[in-house]
N, C-alpha and C positions, 0 to 999 in steps of 0.2 A: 449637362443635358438631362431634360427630365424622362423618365421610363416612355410617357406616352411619344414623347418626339424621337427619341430612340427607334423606338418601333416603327411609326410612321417613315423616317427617316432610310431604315433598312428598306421597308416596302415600296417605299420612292424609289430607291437603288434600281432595285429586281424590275418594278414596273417601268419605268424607265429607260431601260439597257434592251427590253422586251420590243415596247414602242419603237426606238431607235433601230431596233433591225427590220419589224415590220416596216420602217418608212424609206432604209436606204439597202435593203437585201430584195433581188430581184424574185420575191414569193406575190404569186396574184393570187387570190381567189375569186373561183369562178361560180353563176350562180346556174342552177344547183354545184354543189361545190364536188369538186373529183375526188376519187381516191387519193392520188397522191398528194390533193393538198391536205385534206382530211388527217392525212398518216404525218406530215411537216408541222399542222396546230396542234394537233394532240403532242405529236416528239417535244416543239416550243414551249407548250402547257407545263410538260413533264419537266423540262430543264428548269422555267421558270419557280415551280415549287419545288424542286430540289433545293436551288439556289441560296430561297426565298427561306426554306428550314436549316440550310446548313448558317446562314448568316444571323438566323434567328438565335439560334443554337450561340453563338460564337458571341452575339450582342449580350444577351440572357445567360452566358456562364459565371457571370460572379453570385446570383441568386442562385443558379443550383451549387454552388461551392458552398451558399450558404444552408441552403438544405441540408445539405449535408450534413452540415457540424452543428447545427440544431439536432440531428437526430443522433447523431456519435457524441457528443460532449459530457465530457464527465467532472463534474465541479471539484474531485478529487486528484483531478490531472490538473489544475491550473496553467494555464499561461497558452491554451486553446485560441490563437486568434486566427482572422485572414484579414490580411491587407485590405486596405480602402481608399486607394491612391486617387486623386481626382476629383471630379464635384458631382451633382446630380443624384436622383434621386437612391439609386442604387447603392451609391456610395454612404451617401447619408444612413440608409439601411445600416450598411453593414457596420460604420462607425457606431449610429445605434445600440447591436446587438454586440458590439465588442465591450462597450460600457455597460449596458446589460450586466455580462459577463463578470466584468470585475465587481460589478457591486455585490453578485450573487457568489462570487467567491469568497470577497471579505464578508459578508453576512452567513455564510457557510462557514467560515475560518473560526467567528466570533463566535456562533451558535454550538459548534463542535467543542471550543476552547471551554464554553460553561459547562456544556455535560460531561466533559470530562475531569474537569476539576471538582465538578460534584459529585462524580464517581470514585474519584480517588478519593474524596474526603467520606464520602461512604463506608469507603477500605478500610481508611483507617478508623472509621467508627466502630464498624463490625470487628478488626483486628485487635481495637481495644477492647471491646469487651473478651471478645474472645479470651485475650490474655488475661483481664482482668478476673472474670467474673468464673469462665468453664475452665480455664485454669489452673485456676488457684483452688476452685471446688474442686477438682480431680486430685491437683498436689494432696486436698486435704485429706480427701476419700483414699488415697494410696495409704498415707502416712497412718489410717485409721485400719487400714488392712494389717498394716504390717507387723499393729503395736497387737493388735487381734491374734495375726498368725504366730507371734512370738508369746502369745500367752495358752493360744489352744492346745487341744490334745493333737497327739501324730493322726487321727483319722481325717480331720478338720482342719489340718495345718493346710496338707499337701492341697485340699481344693482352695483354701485361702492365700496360697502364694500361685496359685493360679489365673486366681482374680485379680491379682495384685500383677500378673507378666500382661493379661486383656488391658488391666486400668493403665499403664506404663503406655502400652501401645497405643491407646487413644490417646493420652495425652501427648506420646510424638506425633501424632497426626495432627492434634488442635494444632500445635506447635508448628509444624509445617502448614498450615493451611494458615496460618496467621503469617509466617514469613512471605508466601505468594501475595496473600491480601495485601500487606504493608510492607518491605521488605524494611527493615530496620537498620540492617547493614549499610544501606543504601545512604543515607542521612546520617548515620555515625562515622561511614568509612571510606565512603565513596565508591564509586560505579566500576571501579576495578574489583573490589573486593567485595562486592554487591554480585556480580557477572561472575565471579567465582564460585561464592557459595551456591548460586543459582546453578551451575553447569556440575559441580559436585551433587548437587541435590537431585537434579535429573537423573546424571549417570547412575547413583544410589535406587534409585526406586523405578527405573525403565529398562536398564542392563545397558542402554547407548554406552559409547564409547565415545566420548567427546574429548575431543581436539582442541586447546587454547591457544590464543594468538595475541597477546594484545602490547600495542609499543608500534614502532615505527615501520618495521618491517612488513614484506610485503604481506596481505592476506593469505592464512593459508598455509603460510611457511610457519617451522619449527613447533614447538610447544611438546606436550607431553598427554599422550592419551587418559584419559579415566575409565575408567570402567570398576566394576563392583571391588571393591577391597586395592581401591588405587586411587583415591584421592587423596591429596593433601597439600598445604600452601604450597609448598613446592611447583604444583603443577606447570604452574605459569611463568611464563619464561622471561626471564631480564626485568631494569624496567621498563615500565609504562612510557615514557616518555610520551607521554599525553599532558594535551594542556588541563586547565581548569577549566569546567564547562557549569552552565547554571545548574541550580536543580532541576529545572524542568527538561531542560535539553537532557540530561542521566536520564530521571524519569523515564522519558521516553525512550531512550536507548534501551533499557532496563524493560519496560512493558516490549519493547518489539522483538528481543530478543527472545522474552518468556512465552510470546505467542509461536514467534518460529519455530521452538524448541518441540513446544507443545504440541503443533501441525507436525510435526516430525515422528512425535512418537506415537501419534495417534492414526494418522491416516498416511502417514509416506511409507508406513513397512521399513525404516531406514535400522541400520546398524551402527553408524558413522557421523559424528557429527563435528563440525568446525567452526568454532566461536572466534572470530578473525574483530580485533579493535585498534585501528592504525588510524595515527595524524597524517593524513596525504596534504601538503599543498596549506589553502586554508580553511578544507575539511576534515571533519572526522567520520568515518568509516565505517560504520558496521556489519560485518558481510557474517551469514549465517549460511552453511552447506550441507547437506547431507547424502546418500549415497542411497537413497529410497528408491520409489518407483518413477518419482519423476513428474513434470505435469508438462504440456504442449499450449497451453492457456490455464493462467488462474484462474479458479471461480472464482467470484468476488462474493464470498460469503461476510458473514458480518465480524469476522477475525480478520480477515483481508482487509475490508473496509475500515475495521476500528486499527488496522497500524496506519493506513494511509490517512486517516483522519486524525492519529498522533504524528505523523511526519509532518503534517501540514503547521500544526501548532508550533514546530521550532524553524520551520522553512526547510525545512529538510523532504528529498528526495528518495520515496521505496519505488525498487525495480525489483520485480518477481518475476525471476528466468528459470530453464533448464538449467541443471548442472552439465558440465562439461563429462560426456560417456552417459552419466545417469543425475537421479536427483533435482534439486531442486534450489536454489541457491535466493535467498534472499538478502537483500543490499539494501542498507538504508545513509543514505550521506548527508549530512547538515553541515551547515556554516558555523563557524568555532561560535559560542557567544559568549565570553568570556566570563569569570566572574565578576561584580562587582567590587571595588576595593574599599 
């Protein structure tokens, strides 16, 4: 039934059901008309547009359902729909707006897929030079300090092995800031020992005390703390008993865990961190927790939005909750995808 017959249809009801008692309900009106019939049209009047809105209300609720989710949908939540059972014109809407939907999700999926692949290949542009170029100029500039400091007199040594402790320290920082860009580990050793050196590397330059978990066990359970003058392979507990997963699915594991880390040290005020990587089922898991201040709704900043816009790229699913007492716990789960053989 089309919207206009619908409507009309409801109005026939009401009007109707109206007529029907005006014709066989013993009410007269008399002319001039009396009070009390006065007070029985108007009470009639009032029932009849009651009636008349609640059934309008009731015909008309699958368009405010769609309202609704036209104005709540979020192309980074996927799989947003509302049923659309039946024929007419309504229905044809909402079948509509649910295809809609999905085209704006896969062109949302596809659009996100390029800029991120061109941002990681950015990474590693910048990472190469980095390595390449400011480098191997620093290595060289050290190695010129040092043949300097071993030739100068004692007045000009001691500020020349000074320069030479400043040059050292900038180049472990290129050096770190080229692992975050590109992580190398990642592509040589795989996502175990990729999430390793990363949770060392935090621990090392933030004071966190982070927690490893990764293999089959539940999230959260065992592992061994880090904290300053406490890393090392060791940390990490058993094996992995994790499958082989693509590079892209790591990848991404890999970016959402370095953002979570990062939201942690920066604005959760946390002490405590828990890097949890378990094969549930035929997911893999990555739950990230901390012991901060905690959030009651995530902002959807453009950190938030660029892990959910990585999760989307492997089919994987982020949920950003309270932690259990305090904190803040971030989960990201995707479907295994195997490597290719």
């Amino acid at each position: 039934m089309s919207l206009y017959w619908r409507i009309f249809a409801l109005n026939a009801v009401v009007l109707g059901t109206a007529t029907a008692l005006l014709l066989w309900a013993p009410v007269t009106v008399s002319v001039p008309v009396l009070l009390t019939e006065a007070i029985i049209l108007v009470a009639g009047l009032g029932v009849m547009l009651v009636a008349n809105a609640a059934l309008l209300r009731l015909g008309l609720a699958p368009l405010g359902r769609l309202t609704k989710l036209m104005t709540t949908v979020d192309l980074l939540r996927p799989g947003q729909r509302l049923p659309a059972s039946g024929g007419g014109e309504v229905a044809e809407v909402i079948r509509s707006f649910n295809a809609m939907l999905e085209r704006l999700e896969q062109e949302r999926a596809t659009s996100s897929a390029r800029a991120l692949l061109a941002q990681e290949s950015e990474r590693r542009r910048i990472a190469q030079e980095l390595h390449d170029e400011v480098g191997q100029t620093m290595t060289a500039v050290l190695l010129g300090l040092k043949r300097a400091a071993d030739e100068a007199p004692d007045p000009l040594r001691k500020e020349l092995h000074e320069a030479q402790e400043i040059t050292r320290e900038s180049l472990d920082e290129v050096r770190r800031l080229v692992r975050r860009l590109r992580p190398g580990v990642l592509d040589d050793l795989g996502l175990v020992s990729a999430l390793t050196s990363l949770t060392e590397d935090f621990a090392t330059h933030t004071g966190l005390r982070i927690t490893r978990s990764f293999g089959t066990s539940p999230a959260g359970t065992g592992g061994r703390p880090l904290s300053r003058g406490q890393q090392g392979p060791g940390a990490e507990q058993g094996p992995p008993g994790l499958p082989a997963l693509t590079p892209e699915t790591e990848l991404v594991l890999y970016r959402v865990a370095q953002e979570s880390l990062t939201n942690a040290a920066r604005h959760a005020d946390a002490r405590k961190v828990t890097v949890a990587l378990e094969h549930t089922g035929e997911d893999v898991v990555l739950t990230v927790t901390d012991d901060g201040t905690g959030i009651e709704a995530p902002r959807e900043g453009a950190g938030i939005r660029g892990m959910r816009e990585r999760a989307l790229l492997i089919g994987g699913r982020l949920d950003i909750t309270p932690a259990p007492g305090a904190g803040t716990r971030v989960r990201l789960s995707t479907p295994v995808s195997r490597k290719q053989p």
